[in-house]
C-alpha positions as CSV (number, residue, x, y, z in Angstrom):
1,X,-49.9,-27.7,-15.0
2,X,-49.2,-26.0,-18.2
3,X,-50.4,-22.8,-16.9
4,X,-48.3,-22.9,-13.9
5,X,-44.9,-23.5,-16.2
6,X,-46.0,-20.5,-17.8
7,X,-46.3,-18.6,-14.6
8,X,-42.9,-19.7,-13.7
9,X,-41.4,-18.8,-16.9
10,X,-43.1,-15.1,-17.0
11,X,-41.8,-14.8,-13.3
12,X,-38.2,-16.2,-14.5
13,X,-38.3,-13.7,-17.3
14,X,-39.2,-10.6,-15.3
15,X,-36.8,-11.6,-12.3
16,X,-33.9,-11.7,-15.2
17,X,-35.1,-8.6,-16.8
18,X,-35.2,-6.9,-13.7
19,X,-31.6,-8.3,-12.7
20,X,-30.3,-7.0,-16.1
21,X,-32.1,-3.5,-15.7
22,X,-30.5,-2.9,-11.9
23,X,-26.6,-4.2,-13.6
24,X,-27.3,-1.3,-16.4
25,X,-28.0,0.9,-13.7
26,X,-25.1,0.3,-11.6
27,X,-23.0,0.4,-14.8
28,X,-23.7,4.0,-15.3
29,X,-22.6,5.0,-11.3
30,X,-19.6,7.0,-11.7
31,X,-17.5,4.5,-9.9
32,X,-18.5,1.9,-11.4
33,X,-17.5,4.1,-14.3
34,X,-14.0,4.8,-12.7
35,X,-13.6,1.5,-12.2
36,X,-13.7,0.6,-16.0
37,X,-12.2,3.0,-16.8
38,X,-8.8,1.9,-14.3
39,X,-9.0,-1.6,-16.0
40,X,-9.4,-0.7,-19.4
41,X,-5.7,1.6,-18.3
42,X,-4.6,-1.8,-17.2
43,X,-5.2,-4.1,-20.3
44,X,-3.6,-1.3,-22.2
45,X,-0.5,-1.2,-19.9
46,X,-0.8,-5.3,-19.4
47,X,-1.2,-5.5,-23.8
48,X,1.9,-3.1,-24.5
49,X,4.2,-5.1,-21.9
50,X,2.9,-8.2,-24.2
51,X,3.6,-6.3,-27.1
52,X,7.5,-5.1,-25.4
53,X,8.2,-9.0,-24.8
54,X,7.6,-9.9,-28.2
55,X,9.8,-6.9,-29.7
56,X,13.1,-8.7,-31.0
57,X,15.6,-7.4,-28.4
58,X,13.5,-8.7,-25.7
59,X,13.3,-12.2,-27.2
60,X,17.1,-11.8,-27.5
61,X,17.4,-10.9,-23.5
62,X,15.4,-13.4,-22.6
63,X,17.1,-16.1,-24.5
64,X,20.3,-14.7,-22.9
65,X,19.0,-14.9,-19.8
66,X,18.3,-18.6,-20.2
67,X,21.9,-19.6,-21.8
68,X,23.2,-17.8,-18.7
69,X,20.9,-19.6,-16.2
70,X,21.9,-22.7,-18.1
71,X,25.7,-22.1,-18.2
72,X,25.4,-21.6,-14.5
73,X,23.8,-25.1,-13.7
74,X,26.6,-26.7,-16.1
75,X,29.5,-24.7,-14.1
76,X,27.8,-25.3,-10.5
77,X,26.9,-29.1,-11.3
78,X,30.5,-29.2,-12.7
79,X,32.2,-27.8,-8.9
80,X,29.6,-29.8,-7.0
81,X,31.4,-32.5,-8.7
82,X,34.8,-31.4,-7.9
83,X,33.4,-31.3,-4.3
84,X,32.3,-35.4,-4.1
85,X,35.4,-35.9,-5.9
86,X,37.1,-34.5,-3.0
87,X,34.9,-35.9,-0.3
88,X,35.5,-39.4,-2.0
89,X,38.9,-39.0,-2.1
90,X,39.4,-37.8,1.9
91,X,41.3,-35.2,1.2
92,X,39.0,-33.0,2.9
93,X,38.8,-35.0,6.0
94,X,43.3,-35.5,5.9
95,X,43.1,-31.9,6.4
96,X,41.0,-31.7,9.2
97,X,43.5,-34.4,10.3
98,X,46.3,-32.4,9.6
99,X,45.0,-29.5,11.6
100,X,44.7,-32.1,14.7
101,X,48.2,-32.8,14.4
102,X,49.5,-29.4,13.7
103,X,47.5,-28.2,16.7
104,X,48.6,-31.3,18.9
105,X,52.4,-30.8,17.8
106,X,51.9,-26.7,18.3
107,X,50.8,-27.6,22.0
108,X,53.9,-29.8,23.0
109,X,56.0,-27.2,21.7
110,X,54.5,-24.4,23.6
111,X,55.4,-21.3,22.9
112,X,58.3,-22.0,20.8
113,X,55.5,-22.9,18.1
114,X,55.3,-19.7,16.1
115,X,55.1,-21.1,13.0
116,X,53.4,-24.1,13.2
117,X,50.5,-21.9,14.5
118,X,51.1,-20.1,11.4
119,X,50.8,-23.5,9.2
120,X,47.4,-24.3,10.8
121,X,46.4,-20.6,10.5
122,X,47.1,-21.5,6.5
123,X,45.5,-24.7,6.5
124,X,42.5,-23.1,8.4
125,X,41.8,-20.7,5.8
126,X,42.7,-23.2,3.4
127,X,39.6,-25.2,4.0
128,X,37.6,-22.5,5.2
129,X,37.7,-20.9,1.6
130,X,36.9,-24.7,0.5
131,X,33.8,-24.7,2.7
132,X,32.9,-21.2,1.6
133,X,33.4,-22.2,-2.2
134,X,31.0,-25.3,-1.7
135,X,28.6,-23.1,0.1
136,X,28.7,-20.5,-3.0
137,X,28.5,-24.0,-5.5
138,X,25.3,-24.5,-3.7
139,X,23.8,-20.7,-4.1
140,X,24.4,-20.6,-7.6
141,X,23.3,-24.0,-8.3
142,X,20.2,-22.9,-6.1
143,X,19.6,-19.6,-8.1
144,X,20.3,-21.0,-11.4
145,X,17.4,-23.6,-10.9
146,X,15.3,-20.8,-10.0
147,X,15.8,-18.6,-12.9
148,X,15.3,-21.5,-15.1
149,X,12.2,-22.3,-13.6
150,X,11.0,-18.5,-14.2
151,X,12.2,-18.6,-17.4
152,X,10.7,-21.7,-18.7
């Protein structure tokens, strides 16, 4: 039994040695060679980015860029606010209601209406810009989370 763990071991042995001899040989191919050669370029471009981001200007820009990003979830969480506040409040929703009537009053008039279709042109954009505010709220809240997220 001894003998045949010996046997196995000798056979283990060569099998590696062989392996390591055939890895030395492909080393030397010339694209094999190449290929080193393209990712030693690599950890030398990849180590002087490191080194770039660690230069004191960077760290200054990147700290920047987080204030910013944070500054812009304060001022977006601050309007989204603004926006419940309004939604709470109905004021939203008594314009719409005010644009029902202006329309309503517009059609008895006919016509003769010139400048109530001017008011509910106003109130129209009015909320319009609201909505369009709100939807720009959202966006920067929405990109402020993701630079965060990349920063941190």
């Amino acid at each position: 039994m001894a003998e045949r763990e010996k046997t196995s071991k000798l056979k283990e042995i060569k099998e590696t040695v062989f392996g390591a001899v055939e890895i030395v040989r492909q080393a030397g191919k010339p694209e094999v060679q190449e290929s080193f050669g393209k990712m030693m370029d690599t950890a030398m471009i990849a180590r002087e980015i490191i080194e770039a981001l660690k230069s004191p200007d960077m760290v200054k820009n990147i700290e920047n860029f987080r204030l910013i990003s944070d500054n812009i979830n304060q001022a977006s969480t601050k309007m989204q606010d603004t926006l419940k506040r309004l939604e709470v409040t109905g004021v939203i929703n008594e314009a719409a209601g005010l644009i029902k009537s202006t329309k309503s009053a517009i059609d008895l008039l006919g016509n003769n209406g010139q400048d109530f279709i001017k008011t509910s042109t106003a109130v129209i954009e009015i909320l319009q810009t609201i909505k369009a505010a709100q939807d720009t709220i959202r966006t920067v809240r929405n990109a402020a989370g993701f630079i965060r997220n990349k920063i941190t």
